[in-house]
PAVO-221192 format. One record per atom (N, C-alpha, C, O): residue in three letters; y, z, x. Coordinates in steps of 0.2 Angstrom, whole numbers, plus 2048, in hexadecimal, padded with zeros to 3 digits. Layout:
<fises>
ALAYZX ...
</fises>
This chain:
<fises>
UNK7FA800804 UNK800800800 UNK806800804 UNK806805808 UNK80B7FD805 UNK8137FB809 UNK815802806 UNK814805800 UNK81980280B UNK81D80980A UNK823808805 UNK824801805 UNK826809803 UNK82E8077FF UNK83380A803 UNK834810804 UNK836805806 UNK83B80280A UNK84280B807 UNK84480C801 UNK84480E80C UNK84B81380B UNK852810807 UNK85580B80A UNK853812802 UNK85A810801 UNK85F810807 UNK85C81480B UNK86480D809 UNK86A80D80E UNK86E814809 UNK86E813803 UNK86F81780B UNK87781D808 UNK87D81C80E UNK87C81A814 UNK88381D80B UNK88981E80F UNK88A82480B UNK889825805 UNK88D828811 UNK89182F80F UNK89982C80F UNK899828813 UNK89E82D80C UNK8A382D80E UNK8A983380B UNK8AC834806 UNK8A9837811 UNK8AE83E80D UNK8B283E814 UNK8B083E81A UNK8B983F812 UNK8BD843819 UNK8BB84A81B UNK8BF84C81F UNK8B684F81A UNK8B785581C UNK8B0854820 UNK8AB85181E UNK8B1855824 UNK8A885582A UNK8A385A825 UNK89D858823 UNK8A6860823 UNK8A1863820 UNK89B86381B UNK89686481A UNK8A285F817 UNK89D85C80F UNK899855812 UNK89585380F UNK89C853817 UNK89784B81A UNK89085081C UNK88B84D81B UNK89085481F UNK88A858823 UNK88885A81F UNK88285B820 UNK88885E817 UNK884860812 UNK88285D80E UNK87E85F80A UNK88585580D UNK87F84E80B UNK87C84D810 UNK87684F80F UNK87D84B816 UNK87784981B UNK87384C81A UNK86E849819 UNK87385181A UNK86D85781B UNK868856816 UNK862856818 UNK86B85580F UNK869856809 UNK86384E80A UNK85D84D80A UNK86984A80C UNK866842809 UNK85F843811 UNK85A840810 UNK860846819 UNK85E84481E UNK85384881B UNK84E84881E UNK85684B815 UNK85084E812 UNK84B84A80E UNK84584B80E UNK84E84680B UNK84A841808 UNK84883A80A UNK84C83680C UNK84283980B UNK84083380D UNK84182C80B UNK84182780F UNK84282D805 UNK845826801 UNK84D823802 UNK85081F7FF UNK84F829809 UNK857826809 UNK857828811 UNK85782D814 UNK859823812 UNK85D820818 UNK864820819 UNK86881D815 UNK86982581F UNK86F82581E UNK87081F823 UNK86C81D828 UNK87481E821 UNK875816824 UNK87D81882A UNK87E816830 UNK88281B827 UNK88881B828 UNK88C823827 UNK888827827 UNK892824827 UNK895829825 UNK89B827826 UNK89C82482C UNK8A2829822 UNK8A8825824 UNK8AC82C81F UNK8AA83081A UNK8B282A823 UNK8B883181F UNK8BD82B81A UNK8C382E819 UNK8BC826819 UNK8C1823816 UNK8BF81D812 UNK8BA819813 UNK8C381D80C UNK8C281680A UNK8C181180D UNK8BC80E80D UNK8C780F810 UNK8C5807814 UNK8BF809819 UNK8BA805819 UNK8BE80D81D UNK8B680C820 UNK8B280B81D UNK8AD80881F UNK8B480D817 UNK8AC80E813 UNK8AA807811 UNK8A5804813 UNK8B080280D UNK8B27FB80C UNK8AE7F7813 UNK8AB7F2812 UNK8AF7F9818 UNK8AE7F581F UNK8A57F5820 UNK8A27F1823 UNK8A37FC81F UNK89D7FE81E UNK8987F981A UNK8947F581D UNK89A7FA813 UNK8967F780D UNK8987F0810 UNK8927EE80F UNK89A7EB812 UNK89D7E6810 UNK8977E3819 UNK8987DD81A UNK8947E681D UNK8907E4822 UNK88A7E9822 UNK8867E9827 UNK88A7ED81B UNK8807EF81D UNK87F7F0817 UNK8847F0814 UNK87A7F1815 UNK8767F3810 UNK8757F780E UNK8707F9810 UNK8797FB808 UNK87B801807 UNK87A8017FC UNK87D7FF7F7 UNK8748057FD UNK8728057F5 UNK87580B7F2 UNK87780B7EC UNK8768107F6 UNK8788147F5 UNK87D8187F7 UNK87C81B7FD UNK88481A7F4 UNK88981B7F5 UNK88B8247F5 UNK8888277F1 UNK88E8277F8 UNK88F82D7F8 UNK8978307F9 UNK89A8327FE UNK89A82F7F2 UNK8A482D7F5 UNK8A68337F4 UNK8A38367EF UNK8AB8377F6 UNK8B183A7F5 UNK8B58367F2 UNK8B58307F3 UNK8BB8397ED UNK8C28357EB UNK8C78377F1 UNK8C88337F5 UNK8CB83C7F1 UNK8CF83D7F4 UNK8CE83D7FC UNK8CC8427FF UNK8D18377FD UNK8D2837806 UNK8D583380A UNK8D882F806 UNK8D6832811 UNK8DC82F812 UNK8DB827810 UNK8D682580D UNK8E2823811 UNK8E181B80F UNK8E081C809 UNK8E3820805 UNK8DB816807 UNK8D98167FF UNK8D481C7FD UNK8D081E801 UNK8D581E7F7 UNK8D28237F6 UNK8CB8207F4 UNK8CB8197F5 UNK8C58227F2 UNK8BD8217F0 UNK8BE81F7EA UNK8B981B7E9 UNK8C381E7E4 UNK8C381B7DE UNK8C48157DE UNK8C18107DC UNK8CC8157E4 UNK8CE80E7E6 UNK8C780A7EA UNK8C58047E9 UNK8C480E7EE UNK8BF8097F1 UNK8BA8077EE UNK8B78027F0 UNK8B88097EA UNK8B38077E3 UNK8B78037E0 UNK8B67FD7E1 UNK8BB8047DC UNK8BD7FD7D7 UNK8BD7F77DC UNK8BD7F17D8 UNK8BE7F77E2 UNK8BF7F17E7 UNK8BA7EE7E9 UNK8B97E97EC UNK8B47F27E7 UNK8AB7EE7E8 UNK8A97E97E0 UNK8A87ED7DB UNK8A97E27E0 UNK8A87E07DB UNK89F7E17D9 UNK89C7DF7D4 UNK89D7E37DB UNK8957E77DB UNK8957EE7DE UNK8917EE7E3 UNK8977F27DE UNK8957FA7E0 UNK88D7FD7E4 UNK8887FC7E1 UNK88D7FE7E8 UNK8878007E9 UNK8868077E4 UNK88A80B7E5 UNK8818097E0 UNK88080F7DF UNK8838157DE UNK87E8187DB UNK8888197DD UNK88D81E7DD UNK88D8237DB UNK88D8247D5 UNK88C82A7E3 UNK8908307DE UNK8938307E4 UNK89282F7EA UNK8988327DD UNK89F8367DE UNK89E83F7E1 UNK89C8437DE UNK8A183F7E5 UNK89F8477E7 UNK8A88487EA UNK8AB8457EE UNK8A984E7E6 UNK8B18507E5 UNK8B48577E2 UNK8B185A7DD UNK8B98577E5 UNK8BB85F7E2 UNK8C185E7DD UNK8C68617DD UNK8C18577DA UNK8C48577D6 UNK8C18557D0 UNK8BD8507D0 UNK8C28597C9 UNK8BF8577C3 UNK8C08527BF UNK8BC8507BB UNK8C98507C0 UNK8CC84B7BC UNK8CB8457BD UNK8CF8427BA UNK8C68427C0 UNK8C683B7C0 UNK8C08387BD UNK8BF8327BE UNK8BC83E7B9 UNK8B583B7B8 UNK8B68357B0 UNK8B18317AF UNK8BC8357AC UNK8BA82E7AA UNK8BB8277AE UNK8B68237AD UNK8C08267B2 UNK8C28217B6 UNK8BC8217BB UNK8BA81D7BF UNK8B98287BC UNK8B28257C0 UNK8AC8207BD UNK8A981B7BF UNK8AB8247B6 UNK8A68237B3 UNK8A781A7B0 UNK8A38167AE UNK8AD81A7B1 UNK8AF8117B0 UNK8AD80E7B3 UNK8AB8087B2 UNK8AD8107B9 UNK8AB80C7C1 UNK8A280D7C0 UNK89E8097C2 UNK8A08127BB UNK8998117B9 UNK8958147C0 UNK8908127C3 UNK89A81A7C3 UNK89581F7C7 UNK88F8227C5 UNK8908247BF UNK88B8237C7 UNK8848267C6 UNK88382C7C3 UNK88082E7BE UNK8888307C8 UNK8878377C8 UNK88F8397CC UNK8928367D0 UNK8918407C8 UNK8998437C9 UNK8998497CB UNK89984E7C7 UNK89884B7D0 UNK8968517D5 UNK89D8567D8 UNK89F8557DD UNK89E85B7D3 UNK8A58607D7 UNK8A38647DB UNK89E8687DA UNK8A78647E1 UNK8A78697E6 UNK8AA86F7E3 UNK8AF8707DF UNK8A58757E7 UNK8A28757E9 UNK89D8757E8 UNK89C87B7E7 UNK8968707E9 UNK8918707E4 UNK88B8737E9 UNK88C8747EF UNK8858757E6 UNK87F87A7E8 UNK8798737EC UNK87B86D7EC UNK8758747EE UNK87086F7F0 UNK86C86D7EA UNK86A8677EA UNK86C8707E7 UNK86986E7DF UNK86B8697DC UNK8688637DB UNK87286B7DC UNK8768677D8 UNK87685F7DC UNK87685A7D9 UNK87685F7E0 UNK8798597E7 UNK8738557E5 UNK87484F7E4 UNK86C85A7E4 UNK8658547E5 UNK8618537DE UNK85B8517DE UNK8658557DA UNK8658517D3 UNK86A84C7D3 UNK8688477D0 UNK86F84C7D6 UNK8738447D6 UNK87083E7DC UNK8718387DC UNK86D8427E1 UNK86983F7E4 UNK86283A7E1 UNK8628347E0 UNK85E8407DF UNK85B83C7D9 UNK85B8387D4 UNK8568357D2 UNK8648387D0 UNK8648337CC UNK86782F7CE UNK86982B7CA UNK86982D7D5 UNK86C8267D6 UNK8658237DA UNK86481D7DA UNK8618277DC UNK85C8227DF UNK8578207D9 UNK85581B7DA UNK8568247D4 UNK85481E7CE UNK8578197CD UNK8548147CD UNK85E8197CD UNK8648127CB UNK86380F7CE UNK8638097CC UNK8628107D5 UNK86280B7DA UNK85B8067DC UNK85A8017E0 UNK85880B7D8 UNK8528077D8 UNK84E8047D5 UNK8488037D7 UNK8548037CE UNK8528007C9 UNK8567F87C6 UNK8547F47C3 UNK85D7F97CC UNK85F7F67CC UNK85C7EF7CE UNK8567EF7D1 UNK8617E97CC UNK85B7E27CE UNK8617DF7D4 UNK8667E27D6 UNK85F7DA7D5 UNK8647D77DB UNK8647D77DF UNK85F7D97E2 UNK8687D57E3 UNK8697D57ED UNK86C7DE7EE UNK86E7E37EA UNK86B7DE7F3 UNK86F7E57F4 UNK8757E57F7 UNK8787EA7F6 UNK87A7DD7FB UNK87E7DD7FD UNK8837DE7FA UNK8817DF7F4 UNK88A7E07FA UNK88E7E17F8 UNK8957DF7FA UNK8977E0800 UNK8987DC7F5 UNK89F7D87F8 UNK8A67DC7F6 UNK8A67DD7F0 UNK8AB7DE7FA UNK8B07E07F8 UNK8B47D87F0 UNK8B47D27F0 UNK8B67DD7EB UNK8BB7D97E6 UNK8BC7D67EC UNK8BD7D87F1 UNK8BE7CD7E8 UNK8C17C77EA UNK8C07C57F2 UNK8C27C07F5 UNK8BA7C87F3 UNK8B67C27F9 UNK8B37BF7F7 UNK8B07C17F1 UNK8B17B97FA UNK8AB7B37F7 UNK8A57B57F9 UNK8A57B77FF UNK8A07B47F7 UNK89B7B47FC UNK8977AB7FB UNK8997A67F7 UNK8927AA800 UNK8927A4802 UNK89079F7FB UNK89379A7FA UNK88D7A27F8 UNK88E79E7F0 UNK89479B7ED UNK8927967EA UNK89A79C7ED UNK8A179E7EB UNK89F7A37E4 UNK8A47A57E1 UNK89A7A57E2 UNK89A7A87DB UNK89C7B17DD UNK89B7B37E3 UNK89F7B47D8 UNK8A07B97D8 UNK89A7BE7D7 UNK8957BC7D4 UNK89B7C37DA UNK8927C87DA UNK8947CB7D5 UNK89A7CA7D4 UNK8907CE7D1 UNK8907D27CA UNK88B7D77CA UNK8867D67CE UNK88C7DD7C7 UNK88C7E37C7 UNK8847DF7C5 UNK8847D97C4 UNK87E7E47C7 UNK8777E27C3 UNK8767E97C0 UNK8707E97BF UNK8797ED7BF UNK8777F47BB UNK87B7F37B6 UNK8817F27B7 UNK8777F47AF UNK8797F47A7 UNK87D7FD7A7 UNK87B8027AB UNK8817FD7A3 UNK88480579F UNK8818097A0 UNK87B8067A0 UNK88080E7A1 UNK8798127A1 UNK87F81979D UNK87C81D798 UNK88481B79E UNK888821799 UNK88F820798 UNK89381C79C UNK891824792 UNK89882378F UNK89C829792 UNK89882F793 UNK8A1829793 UNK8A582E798 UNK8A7830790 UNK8A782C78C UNK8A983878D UNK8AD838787 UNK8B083E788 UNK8AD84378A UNK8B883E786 UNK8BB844787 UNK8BD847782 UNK8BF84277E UNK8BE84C77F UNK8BF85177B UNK8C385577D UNK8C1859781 UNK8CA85477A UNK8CF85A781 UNK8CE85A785 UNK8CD854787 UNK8CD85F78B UNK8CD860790 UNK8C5861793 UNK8C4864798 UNK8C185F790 UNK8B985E790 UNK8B9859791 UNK8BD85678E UNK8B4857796 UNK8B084F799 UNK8AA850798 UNK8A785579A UNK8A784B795 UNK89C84C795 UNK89C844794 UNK8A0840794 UNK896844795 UNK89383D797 UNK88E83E790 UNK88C84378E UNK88C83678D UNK88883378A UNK88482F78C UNK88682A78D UNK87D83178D UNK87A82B78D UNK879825789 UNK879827783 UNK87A81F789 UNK87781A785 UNK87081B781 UNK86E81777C UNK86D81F782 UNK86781E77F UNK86882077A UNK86581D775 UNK86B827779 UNK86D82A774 UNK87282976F UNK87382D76B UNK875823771 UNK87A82276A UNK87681F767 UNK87281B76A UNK87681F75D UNK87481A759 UNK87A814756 UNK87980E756 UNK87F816756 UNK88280F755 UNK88A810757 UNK88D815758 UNK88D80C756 UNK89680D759 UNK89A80A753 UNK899805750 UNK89F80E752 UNK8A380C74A UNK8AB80974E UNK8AC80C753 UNK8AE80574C UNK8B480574F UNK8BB80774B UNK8BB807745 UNK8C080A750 UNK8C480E74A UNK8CC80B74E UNK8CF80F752 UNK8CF80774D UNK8D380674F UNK8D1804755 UNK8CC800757 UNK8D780775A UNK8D6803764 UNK8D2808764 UNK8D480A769 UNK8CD80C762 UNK8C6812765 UNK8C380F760 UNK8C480B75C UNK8BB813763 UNK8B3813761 UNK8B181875F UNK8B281C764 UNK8AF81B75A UNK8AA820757 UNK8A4820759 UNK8A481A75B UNK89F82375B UNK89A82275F UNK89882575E UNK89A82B761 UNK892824758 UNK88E82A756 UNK88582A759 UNK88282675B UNK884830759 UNK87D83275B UNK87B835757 UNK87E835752 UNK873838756 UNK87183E751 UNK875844752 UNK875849756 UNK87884374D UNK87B84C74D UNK88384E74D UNK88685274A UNK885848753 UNK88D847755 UNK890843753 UNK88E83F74F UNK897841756 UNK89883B757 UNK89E83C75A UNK8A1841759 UNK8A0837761 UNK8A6835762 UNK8AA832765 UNK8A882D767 UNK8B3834765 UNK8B6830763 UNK8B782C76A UNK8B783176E UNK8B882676E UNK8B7826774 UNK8BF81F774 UNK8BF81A770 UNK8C381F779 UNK8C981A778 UNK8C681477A UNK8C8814780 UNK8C380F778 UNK8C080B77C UNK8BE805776 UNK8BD808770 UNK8BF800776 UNK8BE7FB770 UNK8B87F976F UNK8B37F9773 UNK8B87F7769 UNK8B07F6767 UNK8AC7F0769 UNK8A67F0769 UNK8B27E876B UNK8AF7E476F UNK8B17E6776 UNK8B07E0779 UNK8B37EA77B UNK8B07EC781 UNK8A87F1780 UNK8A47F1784 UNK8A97F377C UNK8A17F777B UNK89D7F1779 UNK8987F077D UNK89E7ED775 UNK8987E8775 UNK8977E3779 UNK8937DE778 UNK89A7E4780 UNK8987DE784 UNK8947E578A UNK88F7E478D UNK8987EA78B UNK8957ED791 UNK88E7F178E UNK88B7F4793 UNK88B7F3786 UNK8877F5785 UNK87F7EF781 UNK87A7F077F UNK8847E7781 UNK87E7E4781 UNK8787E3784 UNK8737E3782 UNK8797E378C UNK8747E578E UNK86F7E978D UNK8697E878F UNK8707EF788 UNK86E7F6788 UNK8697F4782 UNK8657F777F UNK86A7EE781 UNK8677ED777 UNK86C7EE772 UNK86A7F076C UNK8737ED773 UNK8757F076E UNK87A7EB76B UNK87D7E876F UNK87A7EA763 UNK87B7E3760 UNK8837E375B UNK8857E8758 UNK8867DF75C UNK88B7E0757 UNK8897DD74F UNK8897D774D UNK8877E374A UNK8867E2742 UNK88A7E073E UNK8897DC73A UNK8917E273F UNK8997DE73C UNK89F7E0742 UNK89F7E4747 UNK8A57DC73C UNK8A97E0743 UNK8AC7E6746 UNK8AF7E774B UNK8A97EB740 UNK8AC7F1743 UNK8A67F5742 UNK8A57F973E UNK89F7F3748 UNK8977F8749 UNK8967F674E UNK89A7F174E UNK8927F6753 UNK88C7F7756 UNK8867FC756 UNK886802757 UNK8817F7754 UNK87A7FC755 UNK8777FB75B UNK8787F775F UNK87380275C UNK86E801761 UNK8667FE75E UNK86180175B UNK8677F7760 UNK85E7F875D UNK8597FD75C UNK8577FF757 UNK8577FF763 UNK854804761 UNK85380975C UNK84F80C75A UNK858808759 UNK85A80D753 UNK85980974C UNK85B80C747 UNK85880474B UNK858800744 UNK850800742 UNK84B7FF745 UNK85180273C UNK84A802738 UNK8487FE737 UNK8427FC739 UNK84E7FB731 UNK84B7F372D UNK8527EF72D UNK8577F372E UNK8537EB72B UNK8567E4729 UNK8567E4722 UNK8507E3721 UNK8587E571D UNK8577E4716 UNK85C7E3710 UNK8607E8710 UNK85C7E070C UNK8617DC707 UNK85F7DF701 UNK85B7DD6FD UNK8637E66FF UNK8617E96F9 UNK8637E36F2 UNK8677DF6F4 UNK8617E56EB UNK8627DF6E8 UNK86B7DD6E5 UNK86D7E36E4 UNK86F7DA6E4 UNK8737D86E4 UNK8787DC6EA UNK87D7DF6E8 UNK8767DB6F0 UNK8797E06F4 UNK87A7DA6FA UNK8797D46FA UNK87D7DC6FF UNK87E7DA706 UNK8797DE70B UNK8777E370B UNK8777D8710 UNK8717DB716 UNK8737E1717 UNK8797E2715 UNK86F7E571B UNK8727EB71F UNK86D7EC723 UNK8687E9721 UNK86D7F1729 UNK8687F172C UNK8677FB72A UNK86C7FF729 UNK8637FD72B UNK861804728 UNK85F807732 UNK85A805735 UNK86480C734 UNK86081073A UNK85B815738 UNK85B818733 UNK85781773D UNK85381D73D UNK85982373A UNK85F82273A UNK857827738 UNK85B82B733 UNK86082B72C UNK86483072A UNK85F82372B UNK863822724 UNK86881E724 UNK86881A71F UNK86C81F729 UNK87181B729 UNK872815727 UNK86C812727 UNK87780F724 UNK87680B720 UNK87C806723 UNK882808722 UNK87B801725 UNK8817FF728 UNK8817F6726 UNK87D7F3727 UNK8867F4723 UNK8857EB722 UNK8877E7728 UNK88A7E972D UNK8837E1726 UNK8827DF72B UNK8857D872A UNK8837D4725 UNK88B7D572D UNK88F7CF72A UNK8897C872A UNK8837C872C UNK88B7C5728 UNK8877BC725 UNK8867BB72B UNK8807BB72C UNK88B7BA72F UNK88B7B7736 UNK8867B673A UNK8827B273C UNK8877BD73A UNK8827C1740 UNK87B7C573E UNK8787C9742 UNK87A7C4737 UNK8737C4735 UNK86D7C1737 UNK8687C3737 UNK86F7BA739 UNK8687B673D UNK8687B9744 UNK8637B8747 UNK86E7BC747 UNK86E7C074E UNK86A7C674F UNK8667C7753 UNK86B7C974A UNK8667D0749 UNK8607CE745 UNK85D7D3743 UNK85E7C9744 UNK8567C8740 UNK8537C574A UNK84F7C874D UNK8557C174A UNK8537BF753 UNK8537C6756 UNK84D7C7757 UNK8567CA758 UNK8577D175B UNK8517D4759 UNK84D7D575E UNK84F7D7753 UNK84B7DB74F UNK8447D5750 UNK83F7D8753 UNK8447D074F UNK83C7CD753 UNK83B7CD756 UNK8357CF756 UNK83F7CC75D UNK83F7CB765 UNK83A7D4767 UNK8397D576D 
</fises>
């Protein structure tokens, strides 16, 4: 049986310290490989953009460009936890579709649970592993594209931040410029439009029913035309939603498939 090749990781933090209590953490597991360490944005940039790097380990705040700006500047990200002692930035992280949001100061526990969860992503990811800084070419002239689908919704409530998995929502209501975004039991409200949600959660299975739904398939019972009524599609737990003219041969194809 072939061994499975180590993920590449970069550390990137300005404090020597916290770069030495990821090392440690990651020089523990055999499925990862430290490739690098750098105290700054642009290093990091310089880094990813000449090795192989699946797995990313950033700080936000440090000199030059900070770890946000250097992430938004990768048209393919490798991988991403954010590890930082600032709280306020985990919606605009989770935009960037970081893995995992680690505050300092965190425990070894903590560290090797977001370890664990970005080497599942990363290994589930499809693609090349290279990575091009935004607005370089690579030899194709086409643009690189992210190959990991949504995996959670950042949502805030006052001065609370919590994450949603995808799997867990049943379907999304639109309510002006925001999204309702209901689960079993909750629902909420998230600033975010309902055709941006239907393009970054189609991959996930999830269908636009009319203009103002999305379901999660997974959640749909039946397709069914009560008598002088309009289609609707029925979810697991009752819910009863119509279904426009249009887009009813879309969800009959969906529900066979």
């Amino acid at each position: 049986m072939t061994a499975t090749a180590a993920l590449g990781a970069l550390i990137v933090d300005d404090e020597p310290l916290a770069r030495q209590a990821i090392r440690l953490a990651l020089d523990r597991d055999r499925e990862v490989r430290v490739v690098a360490e750098c105290s700054s944005g642009n290093d990091a940039l310089e880094v990813i953009e000449r090795e192989a790097i699946e797995l990313l380990f950033l700080d936000i705040r440090m000199p030059g460009i900070d770890g946000l700006e250097a992430l938004s500047r990768l048209a393919a990200p490798p991988t991403t936890v954010l590890i930082t002692a600032f709280a306020d930035h985990a919606v605009t992280a989770f935009d960037l579709e970081v893995v995992d949001y680690v505050l300092k100061p965190f425990d070894d526990h903590r560290l090797l649970r977001a370890v664990e969860r970005a080497k599942r992503h990363a290994r589930a990811r499809s693609g090349g592993s290279h990575r091009r800084a935004r607005g370089s070419e690579p030899p194709n002239g086409k643009a690189v594209q992210a190959s990991s689908a949504l995996e959670r919704l950042v949502i805030r409530n006052g001065s609370r931040i919590a994450t949603l998995a995808i799997d867990d929502i049943d379907w999304i209501e639109a309510q002006d410029y925001c999204a309702l975004v209901h689960t079993r039991g909750a629902s909420y409200l998230l600033r975010k439009s309902i055709r941006a949600l239907e393009q970054q959660l189609a991959p996930r299975g999830f269908v636009r029913v009319h203009r103002s739904a999305i379901v999660n398939l997974a959640r749909v019972r039946e397709l069914r035309r009560p008598a002088q009524c309009e289609w609707a599609v029925v979810l697991e737990g009752g819910t009863e939603l119509p279904v426009s003219r249009r887009l009813r041969p879309l969800i009959s194809r969906h529900m066979r498939s």
